[in-house]
C-alpha positions, 0 to 999 in steps of 0.5 A, spaced: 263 549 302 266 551 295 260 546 292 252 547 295 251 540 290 254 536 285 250 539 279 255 544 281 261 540 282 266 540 275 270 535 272 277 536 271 279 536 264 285 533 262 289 540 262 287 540 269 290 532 271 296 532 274 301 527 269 300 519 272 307 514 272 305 508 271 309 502 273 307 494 271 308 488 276 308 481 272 307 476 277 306 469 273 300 465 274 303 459 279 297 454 276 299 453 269 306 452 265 306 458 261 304 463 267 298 466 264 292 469 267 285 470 263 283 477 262 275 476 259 272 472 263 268 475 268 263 478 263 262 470 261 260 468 269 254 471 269 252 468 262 249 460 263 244 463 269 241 469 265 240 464 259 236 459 264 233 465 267 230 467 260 227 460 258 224 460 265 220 467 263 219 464 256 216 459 259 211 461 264 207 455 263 210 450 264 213 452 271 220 451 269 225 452 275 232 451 272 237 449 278 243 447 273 247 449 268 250 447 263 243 446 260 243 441 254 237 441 249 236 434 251 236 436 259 231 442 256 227 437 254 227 432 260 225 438 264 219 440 259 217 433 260 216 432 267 
């Protein structure tokens, strides 16, 4: 065992990497004419679900449960009435 934990455990520094070949492999999208695929957007998912979230937490009282998005101010207004 050359470490007994990882406090003792160093990261190698870049003098110490080995250099990495890289190689890039197109694959075009089948499901548009131009071939594009996005790159962005899955920081975007989870988005519509933490807003309703937060307006459910903002609004304890009125017992909010937020089951669909998108959510409209006038489909906010139609939950808040009910």
């Amino acid at each position: 065992l050359m470490n007994a934990s990882f406090m003792d455990f160093l990261l190698p520094t870049a003098m110490e990497i080995p250099p990495i070949e890289t190689a890039h492999l197109e694959t075009p999208s089948p499901l548009n004419p131009l071939g594009i695929k996005g790159a962005g957007e899955a920081g975007a998912i989870p988005v519509g679900p933490l807003f309703a979230q937060a307006i459910e937490d903002a609004l304890p009282e009125f017992y909010l449960k937020i089951t669909e998005i998108p959510l409209s101010p006038n489909r906010l207004f139609e939950l808040l009435n009910k």
